[in-house]
Backbone bond lengths (Angstrom), bond angles and torsions (degrees), N, CA, C in turn:
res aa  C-N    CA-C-N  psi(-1)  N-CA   C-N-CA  omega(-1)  CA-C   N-CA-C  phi
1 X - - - 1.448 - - 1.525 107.78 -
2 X 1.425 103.94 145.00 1.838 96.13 -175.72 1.072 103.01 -94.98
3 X 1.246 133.46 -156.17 1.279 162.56 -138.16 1.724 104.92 -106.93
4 X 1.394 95.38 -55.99 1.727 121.23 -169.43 1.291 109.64 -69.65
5 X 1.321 118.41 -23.63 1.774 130.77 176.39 1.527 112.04 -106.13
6 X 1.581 105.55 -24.52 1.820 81.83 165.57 1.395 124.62 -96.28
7 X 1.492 110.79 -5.83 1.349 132.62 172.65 2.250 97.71 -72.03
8 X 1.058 107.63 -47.26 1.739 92.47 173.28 1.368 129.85 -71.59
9 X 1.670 103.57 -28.36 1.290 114.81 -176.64 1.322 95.26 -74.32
10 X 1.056 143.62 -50.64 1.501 148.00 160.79 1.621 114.07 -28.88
11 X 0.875 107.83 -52.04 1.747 113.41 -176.75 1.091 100.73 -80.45
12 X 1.820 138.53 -41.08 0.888 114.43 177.51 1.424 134.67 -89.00
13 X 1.403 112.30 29.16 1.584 134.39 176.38 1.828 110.94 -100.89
14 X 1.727 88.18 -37.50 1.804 101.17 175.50 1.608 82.78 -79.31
15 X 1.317 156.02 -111.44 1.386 140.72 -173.07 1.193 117.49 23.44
16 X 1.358 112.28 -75.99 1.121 114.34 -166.70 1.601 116.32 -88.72
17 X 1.106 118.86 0.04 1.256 131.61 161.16 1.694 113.12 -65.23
18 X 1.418 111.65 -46.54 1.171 110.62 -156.03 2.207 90.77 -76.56
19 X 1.332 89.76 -54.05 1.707 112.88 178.37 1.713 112.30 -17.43
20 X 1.728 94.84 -53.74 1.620 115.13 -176.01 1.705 109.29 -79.37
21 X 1.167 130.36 -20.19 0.984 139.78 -177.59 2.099 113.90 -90.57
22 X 1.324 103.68 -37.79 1.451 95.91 152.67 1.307 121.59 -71.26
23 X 1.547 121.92 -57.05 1.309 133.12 167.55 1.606 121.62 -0.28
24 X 1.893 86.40 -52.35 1.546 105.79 173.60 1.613 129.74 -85.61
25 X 1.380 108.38 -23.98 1.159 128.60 174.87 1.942 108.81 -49.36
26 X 1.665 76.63 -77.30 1.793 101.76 165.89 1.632 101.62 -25.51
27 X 1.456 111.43 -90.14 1.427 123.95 -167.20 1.950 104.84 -25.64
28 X 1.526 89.85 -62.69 1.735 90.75 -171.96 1.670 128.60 -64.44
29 X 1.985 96.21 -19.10 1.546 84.00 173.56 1.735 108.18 -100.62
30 X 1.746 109.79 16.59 1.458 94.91 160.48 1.319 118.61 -75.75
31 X 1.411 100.19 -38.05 1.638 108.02 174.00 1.311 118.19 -53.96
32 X 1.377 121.51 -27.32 1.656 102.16 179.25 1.781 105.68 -96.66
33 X 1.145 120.24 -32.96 1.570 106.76 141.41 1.676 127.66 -14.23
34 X 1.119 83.32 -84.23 1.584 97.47 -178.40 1.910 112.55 -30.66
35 X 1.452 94.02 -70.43 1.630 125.40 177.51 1.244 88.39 -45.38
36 X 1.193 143.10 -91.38 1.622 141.26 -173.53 1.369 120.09 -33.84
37 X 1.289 119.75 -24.20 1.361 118.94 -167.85 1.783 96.76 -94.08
38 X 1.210 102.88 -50.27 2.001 111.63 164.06 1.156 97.52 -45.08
39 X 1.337 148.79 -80.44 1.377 149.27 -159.71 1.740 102.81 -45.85
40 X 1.318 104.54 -60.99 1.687 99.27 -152.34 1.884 90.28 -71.60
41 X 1.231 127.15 -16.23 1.128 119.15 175.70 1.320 115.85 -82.87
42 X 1.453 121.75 -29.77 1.511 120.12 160.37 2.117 117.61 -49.57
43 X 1.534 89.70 -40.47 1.313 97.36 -175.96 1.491 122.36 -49.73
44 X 1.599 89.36 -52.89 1.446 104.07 176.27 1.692 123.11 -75.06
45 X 0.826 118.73 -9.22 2.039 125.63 158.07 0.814 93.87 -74.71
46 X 1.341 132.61 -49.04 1.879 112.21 -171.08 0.918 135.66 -97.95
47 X 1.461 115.13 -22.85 1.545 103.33 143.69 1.513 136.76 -58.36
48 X 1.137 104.68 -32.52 1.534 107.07 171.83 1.651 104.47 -74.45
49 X 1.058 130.95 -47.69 1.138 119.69 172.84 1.481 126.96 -54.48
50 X 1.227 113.24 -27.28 1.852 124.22 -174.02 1.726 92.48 -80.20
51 X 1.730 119.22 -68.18 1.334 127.06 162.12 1.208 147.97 -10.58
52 X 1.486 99.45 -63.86 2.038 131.76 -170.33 1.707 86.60 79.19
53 X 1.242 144.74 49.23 1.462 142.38 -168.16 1.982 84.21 -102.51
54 X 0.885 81.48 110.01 1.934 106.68 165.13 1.773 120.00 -61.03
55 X 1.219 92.34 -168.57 2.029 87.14 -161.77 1.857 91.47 -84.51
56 X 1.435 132.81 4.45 1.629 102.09 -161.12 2.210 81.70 -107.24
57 X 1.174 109.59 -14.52 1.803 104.78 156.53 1.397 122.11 -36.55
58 X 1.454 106.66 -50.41 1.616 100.99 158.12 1.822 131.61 -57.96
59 X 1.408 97.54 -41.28 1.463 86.59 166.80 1.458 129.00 -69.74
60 X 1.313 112.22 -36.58 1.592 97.75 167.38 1.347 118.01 -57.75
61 X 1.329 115.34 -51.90 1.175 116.56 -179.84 1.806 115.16 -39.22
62 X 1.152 115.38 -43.21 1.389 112.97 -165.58 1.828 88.78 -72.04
63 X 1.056 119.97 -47.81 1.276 131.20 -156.24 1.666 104.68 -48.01
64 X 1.639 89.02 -51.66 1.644 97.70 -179.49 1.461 126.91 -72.04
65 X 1.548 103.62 -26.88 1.705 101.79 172.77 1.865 105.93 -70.14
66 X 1.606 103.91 -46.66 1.327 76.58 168.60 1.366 140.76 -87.08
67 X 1.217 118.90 20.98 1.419 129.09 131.27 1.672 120.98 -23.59
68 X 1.252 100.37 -80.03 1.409 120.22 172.38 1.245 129.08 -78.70
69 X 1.230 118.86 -8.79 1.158 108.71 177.49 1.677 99.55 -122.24
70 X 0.630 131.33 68.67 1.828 147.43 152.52 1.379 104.14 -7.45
71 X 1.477 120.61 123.34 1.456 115.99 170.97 1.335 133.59 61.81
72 X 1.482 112.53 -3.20 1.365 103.22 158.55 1.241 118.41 -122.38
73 X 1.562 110.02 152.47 1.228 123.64 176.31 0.950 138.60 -67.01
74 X 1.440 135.41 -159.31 1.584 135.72 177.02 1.259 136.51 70.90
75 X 1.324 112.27 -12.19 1.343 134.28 -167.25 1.886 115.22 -97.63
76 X 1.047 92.72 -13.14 1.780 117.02 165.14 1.334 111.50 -10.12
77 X 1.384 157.43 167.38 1.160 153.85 -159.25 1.854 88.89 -116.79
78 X 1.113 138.67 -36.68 1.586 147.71 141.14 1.706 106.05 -38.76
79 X 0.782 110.97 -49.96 1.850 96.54 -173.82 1.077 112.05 -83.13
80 X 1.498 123.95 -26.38 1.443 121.71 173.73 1.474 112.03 -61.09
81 X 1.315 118.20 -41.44 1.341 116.76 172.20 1.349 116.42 -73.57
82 X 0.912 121.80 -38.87 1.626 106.59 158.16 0.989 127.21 -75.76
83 X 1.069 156.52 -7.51 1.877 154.07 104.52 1.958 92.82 -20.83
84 X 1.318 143.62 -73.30 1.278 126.61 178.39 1.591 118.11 -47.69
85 X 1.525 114.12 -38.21 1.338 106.34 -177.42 1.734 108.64 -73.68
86 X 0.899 116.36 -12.49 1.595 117.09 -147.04 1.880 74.46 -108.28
87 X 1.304 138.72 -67.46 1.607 116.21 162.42 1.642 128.56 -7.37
88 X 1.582 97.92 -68.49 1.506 115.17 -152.50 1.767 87.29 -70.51
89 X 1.513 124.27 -43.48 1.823 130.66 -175.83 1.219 98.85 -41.29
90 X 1.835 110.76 -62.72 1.426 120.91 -147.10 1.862 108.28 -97.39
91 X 0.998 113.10 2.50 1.740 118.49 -166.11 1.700 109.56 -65.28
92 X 1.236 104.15 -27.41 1.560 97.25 -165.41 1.841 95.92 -129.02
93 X 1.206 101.21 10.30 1.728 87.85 170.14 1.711 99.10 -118.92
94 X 0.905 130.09 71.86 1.667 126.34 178.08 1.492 115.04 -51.38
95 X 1.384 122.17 -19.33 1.123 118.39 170.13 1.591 132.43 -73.30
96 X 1.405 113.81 -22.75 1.682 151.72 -178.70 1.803 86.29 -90.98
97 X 0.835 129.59 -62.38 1.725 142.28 -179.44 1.907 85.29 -48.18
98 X 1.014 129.22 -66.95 1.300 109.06 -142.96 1.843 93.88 -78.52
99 X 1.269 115.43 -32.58 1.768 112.64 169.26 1.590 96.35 -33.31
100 X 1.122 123.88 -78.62 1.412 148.76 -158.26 1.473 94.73 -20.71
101 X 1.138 107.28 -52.45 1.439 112.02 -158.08 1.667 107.01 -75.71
102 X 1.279 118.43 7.50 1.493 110.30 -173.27 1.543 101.37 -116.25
103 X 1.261 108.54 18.61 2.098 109.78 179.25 1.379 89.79 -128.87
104 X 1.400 93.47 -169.12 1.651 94.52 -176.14 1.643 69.25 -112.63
105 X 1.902 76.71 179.78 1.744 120.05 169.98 1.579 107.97 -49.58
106 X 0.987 108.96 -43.10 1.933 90.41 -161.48 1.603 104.86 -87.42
107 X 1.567 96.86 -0.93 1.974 98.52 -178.90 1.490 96.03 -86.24
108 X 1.342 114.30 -49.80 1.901 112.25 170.16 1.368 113.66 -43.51
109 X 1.380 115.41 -48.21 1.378 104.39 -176.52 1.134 114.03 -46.22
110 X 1.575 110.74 -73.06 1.756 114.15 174.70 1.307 122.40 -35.21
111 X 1.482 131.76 -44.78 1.247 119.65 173.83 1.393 111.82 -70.30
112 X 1.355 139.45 -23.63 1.418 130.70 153.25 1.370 144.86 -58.68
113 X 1.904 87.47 -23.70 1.203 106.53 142.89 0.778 156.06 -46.57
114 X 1.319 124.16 -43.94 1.352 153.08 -160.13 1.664 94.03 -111.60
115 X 1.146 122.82 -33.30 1.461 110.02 174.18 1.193 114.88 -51.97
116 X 1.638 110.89 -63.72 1.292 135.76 -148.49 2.096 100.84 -73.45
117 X 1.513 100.47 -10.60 1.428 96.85 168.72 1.916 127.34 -106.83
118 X 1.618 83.31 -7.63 1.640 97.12 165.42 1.324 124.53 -87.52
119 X 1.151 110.02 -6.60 1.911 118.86 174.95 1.837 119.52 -84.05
């Protein structure tokens, strides 16, 4: 074997090293996505529920995180409610909850989507 082929086979082990190592990255910060988006939607059922705080609580709320939180997204007065809808779907089936966590966000949406138009 020359030089020129163990030098690629080589790189392509560091390649794929690096490849498998985002792969995983990705995977784990969908999961805390996910988990965060369940949480802040738990938050918001129960505060409104402890409260009687009505649907425009979400808009401040969005208003004020992005206050503080400068430049990032997601936090929309629309995503918060879907972070609440995507709670109230997934709260009592933990088994459907733990799927969740292996797609991203905008694939949940659609399947909540699609729920919320088959009922």
């Amino acid at each position: 074997m020359n030089e020129l082929t163990t030098y690629k086979e080589f790189f392509n082990e560091i390649f794929e090293a690096i490849n498998k190592a985002k792969y995983k990255a990705y995977k784990s910060l969908n999961r805390f996505h996910i988990e965060q988006n369940f949480e802040i939607g738990e938050i918001i059922v129960e505060n409104q529920e402890k409260y009687g705080w009505g649907k425009s609580i979400v808009d401040t709320l969005s208003k004020d995180i992005n206050k503080i939180i400068d430049g990032v997204k997601g936090y929309s007065p629309q995503n918060l409610w879907r972070m609440r809808q995507f709670y109230l779907e997934y709260k009592d089936k933990p088994e459907l909850l733990e799927l969740t966590y292996k797609i991203p966000w905008g694939q949940n949406l659609e399947i909540l989507h699609k729920i919320k138009n088959d009922e």
